[in-house]
N, C-alpha and C positions, 0 to 999 in steps of 0.2 A: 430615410427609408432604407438606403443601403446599408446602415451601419445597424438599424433594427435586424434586418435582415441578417446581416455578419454576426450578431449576436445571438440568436433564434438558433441559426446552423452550430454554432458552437456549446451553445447547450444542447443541440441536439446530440453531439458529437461525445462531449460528456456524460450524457446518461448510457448511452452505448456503450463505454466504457465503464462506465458503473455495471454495467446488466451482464459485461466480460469479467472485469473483476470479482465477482461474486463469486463465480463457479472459479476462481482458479488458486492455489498456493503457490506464495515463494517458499521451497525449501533450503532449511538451512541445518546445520550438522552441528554442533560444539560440544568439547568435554566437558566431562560431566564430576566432580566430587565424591567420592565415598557416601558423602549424604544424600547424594539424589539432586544436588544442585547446581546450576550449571555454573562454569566460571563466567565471568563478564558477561555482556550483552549483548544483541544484535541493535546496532543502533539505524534510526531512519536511513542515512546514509548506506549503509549495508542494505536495506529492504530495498533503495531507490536503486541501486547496483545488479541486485537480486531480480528485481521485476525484468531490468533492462537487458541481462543475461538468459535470464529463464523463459522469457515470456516477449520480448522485445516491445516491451510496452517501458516510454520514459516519461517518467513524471515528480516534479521536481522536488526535494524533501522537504521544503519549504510549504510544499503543500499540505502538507499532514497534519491535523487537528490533534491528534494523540502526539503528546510530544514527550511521551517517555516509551524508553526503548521495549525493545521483546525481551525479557529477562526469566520466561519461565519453558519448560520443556512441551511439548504438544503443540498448540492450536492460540493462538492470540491475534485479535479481530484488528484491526487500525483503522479509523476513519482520514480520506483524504478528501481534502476539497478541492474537487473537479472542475468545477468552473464558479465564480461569482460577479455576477452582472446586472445589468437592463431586465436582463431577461430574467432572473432571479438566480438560485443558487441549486448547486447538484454538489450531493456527498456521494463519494463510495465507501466503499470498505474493501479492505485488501487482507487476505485471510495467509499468516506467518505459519509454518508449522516448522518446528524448531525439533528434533530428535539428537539424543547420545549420539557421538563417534564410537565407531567400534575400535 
């Protein structure tokens, strides 16, 4: 019963974070090509950095079901899995926005 219980709270805990993740971006800045495209990528590793710096929210990059990086400029969605249990499973999404350096 207690470990039902420990598992209940923790989903709960993760949808909370789900329903905070929604509303919020990591911003990140890179140069950009002559053609409009950016060099390299923001990889998990950088977002799981980003979240923990911007937002102080940490969550492990292990966690992320998209597992190819942020490679275009604007706005790119990532789904992370928040909890998976007893209790079933909670996805977030964690919203990139990526802009030119000046």
């Amino acid at each position: 019963a207690a470990e039902d219980a420990r598992q209940l709270q923790m989903k709960k805990d993760a949808e909370a974070l789900a329903a905070r993740l929604e509303h919020l971006n990591v911003e990140f800045t890179t140069k950009v090509g002559g053609d409009g495209r950016m060099f390299g990528t923001i990889s998990p590793k950088e977002i799981e950095e980003g979240m923990k710096t911007q937002w102080d929210i940490v969550i492990d990059k292990r966690k992320f079901l998209d597992k190819f990086p942020a490679n275009a400029l604007g706005y790119t969605r990532l789904k992370i899995e928040l909890y998976n249990g007893s209790a079933g499973k909670v996805i977030g999404i964690v919203n990139v926005h990526i802009t030119e350096a000046k």
